[in-house]
C-alpha positions, 0 to 999 in steps of 0.5 A: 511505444511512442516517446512522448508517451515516454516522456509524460511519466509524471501523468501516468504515475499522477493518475495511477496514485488517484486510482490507488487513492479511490481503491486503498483510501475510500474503498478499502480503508475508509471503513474503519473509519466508519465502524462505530456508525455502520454498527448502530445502524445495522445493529452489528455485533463486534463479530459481525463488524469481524466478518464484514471485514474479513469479507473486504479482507476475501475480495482484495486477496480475490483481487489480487490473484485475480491481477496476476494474470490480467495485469500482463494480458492488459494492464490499462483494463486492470487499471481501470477495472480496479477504478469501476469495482471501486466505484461500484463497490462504495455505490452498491455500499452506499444503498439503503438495501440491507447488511447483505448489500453493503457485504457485497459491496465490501468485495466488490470494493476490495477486490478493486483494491486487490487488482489496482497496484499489480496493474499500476505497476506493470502500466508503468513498467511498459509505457516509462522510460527506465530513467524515470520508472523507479520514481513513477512507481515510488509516487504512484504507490502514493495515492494510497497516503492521498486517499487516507488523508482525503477521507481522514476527517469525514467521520466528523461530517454532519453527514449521514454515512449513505451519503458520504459513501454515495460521494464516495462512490461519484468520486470513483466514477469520475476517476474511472473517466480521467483514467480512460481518458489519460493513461496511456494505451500500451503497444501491443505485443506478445506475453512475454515467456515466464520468468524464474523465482530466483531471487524472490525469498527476499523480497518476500521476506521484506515484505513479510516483516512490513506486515508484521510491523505496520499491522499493530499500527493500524490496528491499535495506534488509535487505541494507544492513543485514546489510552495516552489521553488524546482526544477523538480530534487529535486522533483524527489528526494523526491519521490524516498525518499518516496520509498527508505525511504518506505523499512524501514516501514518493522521494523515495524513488530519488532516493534508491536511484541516488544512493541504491534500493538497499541503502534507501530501504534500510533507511526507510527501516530505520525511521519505521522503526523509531516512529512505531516505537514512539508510542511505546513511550508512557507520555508521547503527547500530541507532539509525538504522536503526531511525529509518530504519525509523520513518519509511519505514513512517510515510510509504509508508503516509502517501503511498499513503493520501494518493493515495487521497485523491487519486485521490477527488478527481479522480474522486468518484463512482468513487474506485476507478478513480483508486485502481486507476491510482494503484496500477498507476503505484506498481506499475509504478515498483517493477518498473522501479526494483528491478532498476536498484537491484540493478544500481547497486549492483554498481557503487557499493553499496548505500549510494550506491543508498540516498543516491541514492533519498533524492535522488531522492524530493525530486524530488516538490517539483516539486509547488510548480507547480499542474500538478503538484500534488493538485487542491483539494477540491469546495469549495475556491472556496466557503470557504478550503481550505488546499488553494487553489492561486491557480490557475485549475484546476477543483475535483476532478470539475468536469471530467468 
């Protein structure tokens, strides 16, 4: 690879965090946003509005099986593949055609989703030096807190939904163009022979318990709000916080190369925890949820980026197939978690679920145990990583 490909990290990991924020912002997560206006004109019952998610909900988890593969084979196609299923997801959406249009359009779109972070990751991974690659992976996995808060206040636009999502749509194929335009063209080379799972168990586990705490958080901290006495506005607000405040998660590539990757995820960790728990409070008011908001966007993006981080060290030559067991682990803690939060809180509110969440995320310092915590870079016995453990495990790919 040529060294001032190299050199422009800063460029590759800017334009994967704007492919990111098309996927996660606009495609997949804006239809939340939404729900009250697609259910009035498409006459959708709350099951209905239940299905149209799950099928966004199928193509992510198609996409990301999907990118297992394709992401080693080509990671600048997955790359731009993931910008043009996007942008033909929300264009298909945005048509006046019918539910069974906007339907297909929800794969479609979240199937973009599915593909976009494993190819980023492994893009990354090939074409960075490894100086600089642990902090190109933290601020690319940042576009997903760009797109959040770009879409954050369009449900309060005059505009009709079509044509919001017809902008939408526009503004995925202009950010398929600047992907093909500017992100790198990986040299070629042969697949690189499969790597060993050794050492996956606790990344998964990590990944697992971010599911469990942050779907509560996005699936109920509008309600709780609502019940606390905030306004349609002010809730508003707090999301875009979450976005806004998201871009800051980026630092914490510095972070893990300064002081380690388990040092800066257990720091992570603990402001998760104390955010969620926030709005356990009775009264958080304004001034917290929106403190609540700032640090549940800051450390979602922080903790994901940082299990990227992860998920390059324990498997070097392919970082999108730790990225892809990570995300599916994140995944599958959120689809568990969600429904057991709703049905706790018909029994003890949704400030107790909340208190209980901020609880349960200090669960991740269990991570004080070497079995349990991120591996220490290639060359951790080679200099003095902040990330050595005293332990006898293998470096990050010695185990393959």
């Amino acid at each position: 690879m040529d060294e001032r490909v190299r050199g422009r990290w800063w460029l590759t990991a800017a334009t994967g965090a704007g492919v990111i924020a098309l996927c996660y912002g606009f495609a997949r997560y804006a239809y939340g946003l939404f729900v009250p206006r697609f259910s009035e004109t498409f006459g959708l019952t709350t099951v209905a509005v239940g299905v149209l998610g799950g099928l966004s909900t199928a193509g992510y988890g198609i996409g990301l099986l999907v990118s297992a593969r394709t992401a080693m084979r080509a990671a600048r196609g997955t790359v731009l593949g993931s910008a043009a299923l996007a942008a033909l997801g929300l264009g298909l959406m945005a048509l006046p055609a019918g539910v069974a249009v906007f339907g297909a359009g929800l794969v479609l779109a979240g199937a973009g989703a599915g593909l976009v972070s494993p190819g980023v990751a492994q893009l990354i991974g090939e074409t960075t030096g490894s100086r600089v690659r642990t902090r190109a992976q933290t601020w690319a996995n940042t576009g997903t807190g760009l797109g959040l808060a770009a879409s954050a206040f369009t449900p309060l636009l005059a505009f009709g939904w079509p044509a919001i999502w017809s902008v939408f749509a526009a503004l995925g194929v202009a950010m398929t163009a600047i992907a093909w335009w500017t992100l790198p063209r990986p040299g070629a080379g042969s697949l690189p022979a499969p790597e060993a799972l050794h050492g996956l168990a606790p990344l998964l586990v990590n990944s697992v318990l971010i599911g469990i705490t942050s779907a509560p958080y996005w699936t109920f901290s509008s309600s709780r709000l609502t019940e606390a006495g905030l306004g349609p506005v002010a809730t508003t607000w707090c999301w875009f916080t979450i976005g806004a405040a998201g871009l800051l998660g980026g630092l914490a590539g510095r972070a893990a190369e300064r002081f380690g990757l388990r040092a800066a995820n257990l720091g992570a960790w603990t402001l998760a925890a104390g955010g969620t728990a926030l709005l356990g409070l009775p009264d958080p008011g304004v001034a917290g949820a929106l403190v609540s908001s700032a640090l549940f966007g800051a450390t979602y993006m922080a903790l994901t980026g940082l299990c990227i981080v992860w998920a390059a060290r324990l498997f070097p030559a392919r970082p999108a197939r730790g990225v892809v067991w990570s995300f599916a682990g994140l995944g599958a803690g959120q689809t568990v978690a969600s429904p057991l939060a709703g049905a706790a809180a018909t029994g003890i509110g949704l400030a107790a679920v909340f208190g209980l969440t901020g609880l349960a995320a200090l669960l991740a310092w269990s991570q004080l145990r070497p079995r349990l915590a991120p591996p220490p870079p290639a060359d951790a016995g080679r200099g003095g990583s902040p990330d050595q453990t005293g332990s006898s495990r293998c470096p990050a790919g010695s185990a393959g």
